[in-house]
C-alpha atoms as one frame of an Amber mdcrd trajectory, in Angstrom:
protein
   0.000   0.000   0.000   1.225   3.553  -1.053   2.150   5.816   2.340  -0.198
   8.302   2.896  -0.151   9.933   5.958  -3.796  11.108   7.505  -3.956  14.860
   6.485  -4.746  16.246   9.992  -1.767  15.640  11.900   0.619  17.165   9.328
   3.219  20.000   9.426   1.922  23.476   9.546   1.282  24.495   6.120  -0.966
  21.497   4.568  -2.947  21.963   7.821  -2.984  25.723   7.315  -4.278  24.926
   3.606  -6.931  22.568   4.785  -8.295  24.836   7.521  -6.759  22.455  10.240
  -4.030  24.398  11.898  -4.901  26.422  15.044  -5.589  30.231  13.944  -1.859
  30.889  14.794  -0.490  28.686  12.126   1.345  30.235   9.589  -0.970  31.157
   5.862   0.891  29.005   2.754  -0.351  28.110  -0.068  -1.922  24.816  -1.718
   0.125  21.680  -2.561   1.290  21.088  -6.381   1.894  17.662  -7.378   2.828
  18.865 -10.841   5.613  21.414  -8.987   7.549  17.926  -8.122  11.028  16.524
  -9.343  12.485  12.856  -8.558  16.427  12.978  -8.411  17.394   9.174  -8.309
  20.740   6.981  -9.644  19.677   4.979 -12.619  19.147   1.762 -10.782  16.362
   3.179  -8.647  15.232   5.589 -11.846  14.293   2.296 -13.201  12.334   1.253
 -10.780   9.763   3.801 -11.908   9.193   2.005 -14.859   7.107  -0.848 -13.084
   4.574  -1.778 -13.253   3.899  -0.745 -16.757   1.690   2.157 -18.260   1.758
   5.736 -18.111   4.023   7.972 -16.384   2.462  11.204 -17.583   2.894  13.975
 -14.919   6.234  12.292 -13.111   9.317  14.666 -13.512  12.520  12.797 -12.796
  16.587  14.089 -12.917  18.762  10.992 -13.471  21.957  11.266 -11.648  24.644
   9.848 -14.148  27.599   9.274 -11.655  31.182   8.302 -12.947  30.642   5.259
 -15.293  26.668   5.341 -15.495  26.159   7.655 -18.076  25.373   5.165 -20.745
  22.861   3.179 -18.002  21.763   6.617 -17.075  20.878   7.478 -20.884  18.770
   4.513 -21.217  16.536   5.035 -18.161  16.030   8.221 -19.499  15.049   6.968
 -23.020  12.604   4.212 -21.362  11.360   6.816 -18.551  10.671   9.498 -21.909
   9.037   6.786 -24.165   6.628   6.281 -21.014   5.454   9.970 -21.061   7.992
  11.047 -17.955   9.139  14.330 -17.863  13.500  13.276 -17.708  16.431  15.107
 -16.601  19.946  14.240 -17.005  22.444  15.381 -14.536  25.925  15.284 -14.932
  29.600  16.600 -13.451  30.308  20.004 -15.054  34.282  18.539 -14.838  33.614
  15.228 -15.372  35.425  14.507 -18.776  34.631  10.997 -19.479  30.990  12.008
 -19.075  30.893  15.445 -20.868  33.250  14.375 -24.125  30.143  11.846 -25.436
  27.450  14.133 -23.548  26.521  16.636 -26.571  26.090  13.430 -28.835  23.982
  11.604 -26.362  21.800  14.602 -26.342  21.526  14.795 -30.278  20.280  11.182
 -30.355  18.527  11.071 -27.423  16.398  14.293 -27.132  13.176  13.000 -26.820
  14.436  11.292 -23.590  16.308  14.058 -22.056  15.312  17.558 -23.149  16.881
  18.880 -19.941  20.442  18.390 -19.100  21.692  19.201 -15.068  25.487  20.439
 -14.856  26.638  19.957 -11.500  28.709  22.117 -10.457  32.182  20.929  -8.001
  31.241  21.078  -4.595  34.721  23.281  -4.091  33.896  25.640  -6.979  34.813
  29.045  -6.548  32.705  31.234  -8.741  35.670  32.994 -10.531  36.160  33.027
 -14.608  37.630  30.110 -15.313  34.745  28.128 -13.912  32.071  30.494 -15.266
  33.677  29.805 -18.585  33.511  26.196 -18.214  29.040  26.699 -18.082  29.311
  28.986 -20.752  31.288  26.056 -22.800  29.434  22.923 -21.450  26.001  24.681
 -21.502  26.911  26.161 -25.564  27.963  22.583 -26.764  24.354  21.041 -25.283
  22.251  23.104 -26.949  24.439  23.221 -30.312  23.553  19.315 -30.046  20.176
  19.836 -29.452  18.794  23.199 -29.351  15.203  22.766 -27.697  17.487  21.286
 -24.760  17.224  23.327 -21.471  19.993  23.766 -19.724  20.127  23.430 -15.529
  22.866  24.179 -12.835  23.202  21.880  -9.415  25.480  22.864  -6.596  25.389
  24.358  -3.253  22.903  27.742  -2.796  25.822  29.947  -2.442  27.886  29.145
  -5.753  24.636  28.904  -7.405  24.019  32.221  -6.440  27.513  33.503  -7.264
  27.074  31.843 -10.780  24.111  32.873 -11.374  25.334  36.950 -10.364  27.902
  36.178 -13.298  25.643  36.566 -16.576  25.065  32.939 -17.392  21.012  32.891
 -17.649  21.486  33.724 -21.485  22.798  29.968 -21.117  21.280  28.594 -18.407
  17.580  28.040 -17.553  17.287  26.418 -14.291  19.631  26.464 -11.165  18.426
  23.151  -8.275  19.933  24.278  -4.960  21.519  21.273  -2.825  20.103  22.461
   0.594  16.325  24.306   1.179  17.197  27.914   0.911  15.588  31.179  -0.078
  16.328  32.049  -3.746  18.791  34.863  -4.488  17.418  38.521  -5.639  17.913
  37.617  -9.564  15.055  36.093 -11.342  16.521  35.545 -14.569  17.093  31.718
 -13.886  14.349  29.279 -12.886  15.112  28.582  -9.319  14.140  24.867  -7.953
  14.260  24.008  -4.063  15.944  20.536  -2.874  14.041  18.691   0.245  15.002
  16.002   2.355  13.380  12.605   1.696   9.455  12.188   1.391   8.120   8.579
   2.408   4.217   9.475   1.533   2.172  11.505  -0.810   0.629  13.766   1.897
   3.759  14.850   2.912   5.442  15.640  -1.059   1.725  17.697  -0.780   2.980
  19.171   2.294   6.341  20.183   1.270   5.011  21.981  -1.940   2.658  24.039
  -0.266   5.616  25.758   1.572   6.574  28.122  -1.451   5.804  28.494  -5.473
   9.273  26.692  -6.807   9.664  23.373  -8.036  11.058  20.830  -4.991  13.476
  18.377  -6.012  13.064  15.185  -3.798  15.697  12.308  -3.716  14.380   9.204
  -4.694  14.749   5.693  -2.829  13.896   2.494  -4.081  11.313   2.227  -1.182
   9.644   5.819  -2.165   8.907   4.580  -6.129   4.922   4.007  -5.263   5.320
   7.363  -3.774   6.461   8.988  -6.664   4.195   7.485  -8.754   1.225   8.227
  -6.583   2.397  12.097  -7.065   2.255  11.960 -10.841  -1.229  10.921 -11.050
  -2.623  13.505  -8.925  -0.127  16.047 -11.498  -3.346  17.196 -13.764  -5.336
  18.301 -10.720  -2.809  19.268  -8.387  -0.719  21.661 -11.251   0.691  24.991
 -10.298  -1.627  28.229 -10.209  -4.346  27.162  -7.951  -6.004  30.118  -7.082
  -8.014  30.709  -4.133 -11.952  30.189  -4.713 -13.682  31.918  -2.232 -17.039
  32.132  -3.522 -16.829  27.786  -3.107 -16.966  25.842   0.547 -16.420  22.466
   0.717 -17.571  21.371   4.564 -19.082  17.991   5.789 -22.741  18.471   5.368
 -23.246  18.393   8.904 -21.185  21.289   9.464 -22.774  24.896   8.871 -19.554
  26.203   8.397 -15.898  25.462   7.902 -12.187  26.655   7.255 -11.552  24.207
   4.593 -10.598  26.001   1.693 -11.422  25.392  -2.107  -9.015  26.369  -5.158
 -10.032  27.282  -9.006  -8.098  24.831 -11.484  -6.512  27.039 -14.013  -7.219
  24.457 -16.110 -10.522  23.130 -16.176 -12.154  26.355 -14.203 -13.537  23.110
 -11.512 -12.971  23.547  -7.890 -10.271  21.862  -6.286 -10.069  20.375  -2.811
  -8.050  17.912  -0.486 -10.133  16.305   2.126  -8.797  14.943   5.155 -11.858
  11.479   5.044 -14.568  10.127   3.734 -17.475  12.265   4.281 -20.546  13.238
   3.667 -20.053  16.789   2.167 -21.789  20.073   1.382 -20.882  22.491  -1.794
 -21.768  25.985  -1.288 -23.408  27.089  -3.450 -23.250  24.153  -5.694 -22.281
  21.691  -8.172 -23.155  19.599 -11.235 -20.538  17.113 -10.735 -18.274  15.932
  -8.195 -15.475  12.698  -8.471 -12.856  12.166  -5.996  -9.246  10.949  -6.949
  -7.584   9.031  -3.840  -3.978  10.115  -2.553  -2.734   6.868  -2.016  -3.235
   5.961  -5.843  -6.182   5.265  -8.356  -8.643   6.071 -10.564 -11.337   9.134
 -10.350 -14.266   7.909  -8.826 -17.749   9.594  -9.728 -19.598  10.788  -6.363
 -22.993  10.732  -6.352 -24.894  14.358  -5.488 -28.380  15.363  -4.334 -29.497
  19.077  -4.428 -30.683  20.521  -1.041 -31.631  24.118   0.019 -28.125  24.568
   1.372 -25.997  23.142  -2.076 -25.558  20.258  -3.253 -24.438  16.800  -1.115
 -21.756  15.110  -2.289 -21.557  11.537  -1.033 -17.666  10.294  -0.847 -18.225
   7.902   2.524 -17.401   5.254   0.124 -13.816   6.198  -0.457 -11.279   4.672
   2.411  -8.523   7.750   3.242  -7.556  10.948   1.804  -8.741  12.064  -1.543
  -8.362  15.031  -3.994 -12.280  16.826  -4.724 -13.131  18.402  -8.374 -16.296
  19.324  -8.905 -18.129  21.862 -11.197
């Protein structure tokens, strides 16, 4: 069974989301499944790839250590063919890696449209190693020119790159260590987390800022990551607060739960806690409930009353994600 932690308990800012937290509890905003990246070696990358069928909405950077790049490549081919969105990462200075990198690129674009430069954990942000992203970053995208070029490394070089005039080359930077972005927006800026062993608290994590989290993956957190992915389409960034929408059990005449507009499909979005007997205010047409721990969309039955429209999801065993319109 996939991990998924009951909502309530959670850190601050799901709670705060959900209307749980105490009135003290810090304001963040909601969880984006589609805002989360999988950084794994290519032996637990691979994991992903079973059971089979689709991997639409699962972002993954494959870590091509010394003497993996070739293993590395091929995960990222099978991950791509399965509708994954792939990174490949690789050592700025690593020369065995970077001499066949550019070609693997021009073959393989499909599979890895993004490539990850990492920089040396020692670097010191000075010319010669600026020079050495201009190069590396030049020769990917002469390979393959819809490629998108990344930086890894510790916040503080990142930062010091990135202060050097390199976002002409470089798209994204991924930060080793949770840490507040630098002043320049020029380059994407994604957060690293520590490990995640359930879906609830990925959610969790994601609702602490707007950037794109980059989670290490284990071999035990696969289900996990997989779980994420399918809940990518209604869980994407730019959820907007609805407040014209409540979503409360039916016994309740009021609640803090909050609901979200899909910038997608206009429906309103919310993540309940349990099964429940619920209330939309002011109403609905439709309703279906898609569980956290993994599964299909199930259609909820309704029943119009004077106060909105029922929605009955006692059926459902543990956490779910609401749409309705």
């Amino acid at each position: 069974m996939i991990p998924v932690t009951p909502l309530a308990p959670l850190a601050a800012p799901l709670a705060a989301w959900m209307g749980l937290a105490a009135p003290s509890s810090p304001a963040s905003g909601p969880p984006c499944a589609a805002c989360v990246t999988w950084r794994a070696e290519p032996s637990v990358a691979a994991r992903l790839l079973d059971p089979p069928g689709s991997l639409a909405g699962l972002d993954v950077v494959v870590s091509a250590a010394a003497g993996t790049r070739a293993e590395a490549m091929a995960v990222a081919r099978a991950l791509a063919a399965r509708g994954a969105a792939v990174a490949l990462e690789v050592a700025l200075d690593g020369a065995e890696d970077f001499g066949t990198l550019a070609q693997d690129v021009a073959a393989g674009a499909a599979a890895a449209p993004r490539v990850v430069l990492r920089l040396p954990a020692d670097g010191v942000a000075g010319d010669e190693l600026v020079f050495r992203v201009r190069t590396r970053a030049t020769a990917v995208r002469a390979a393959s020119p819809s490629a998108a070029v990344g930086l890894a490394g510790p916040p503080a070089l990142l930062a010091a790159i990135a202060a050097r005039e390199v976002a002409p080359y470089v798209s994204f930077a991924v930060a080793d260590d949770p840490a507040a972005p630098p002043a320049t927006r020029a380059i994407e800026w994604w957060r690293s987390a520590a490990p995640a062993h359930s879906v609830s608290a990925v959610l969790t994590e994601t609702s602490a800022s707007a950037a794109r989290v980059v989670f290490p993956l284990v071999a035990d957190d696969v289900a996990v990551a997989r779980a994420v992915a399918r809940l990518a389409d209604l869980l994407p960034a730019g959820l907007t607060p609805l407040g014209s929408v409540t979503v409360c059990p039916a016994d309740q005449t009021a609640c803090a739960a909050a609901a979200f507009l899909h910038p997608g499909t206009l429906e309103a979005i919310a993540l309940m806690d349990s099964p429940a007997l619920l209330r939309i205010r002011p109403g609905a047409t439709q309703a279906a409930a898609r569980p956290l721990g993994g599964g299909r969309d199930v259609s909820l039955a309704l029943a119009r009353t004077p106060g909105g429209t029922d929605v009955d999801a006692r059926a459902l065993t543990g956490p779910f994600v609401l749409h309705a319109a």
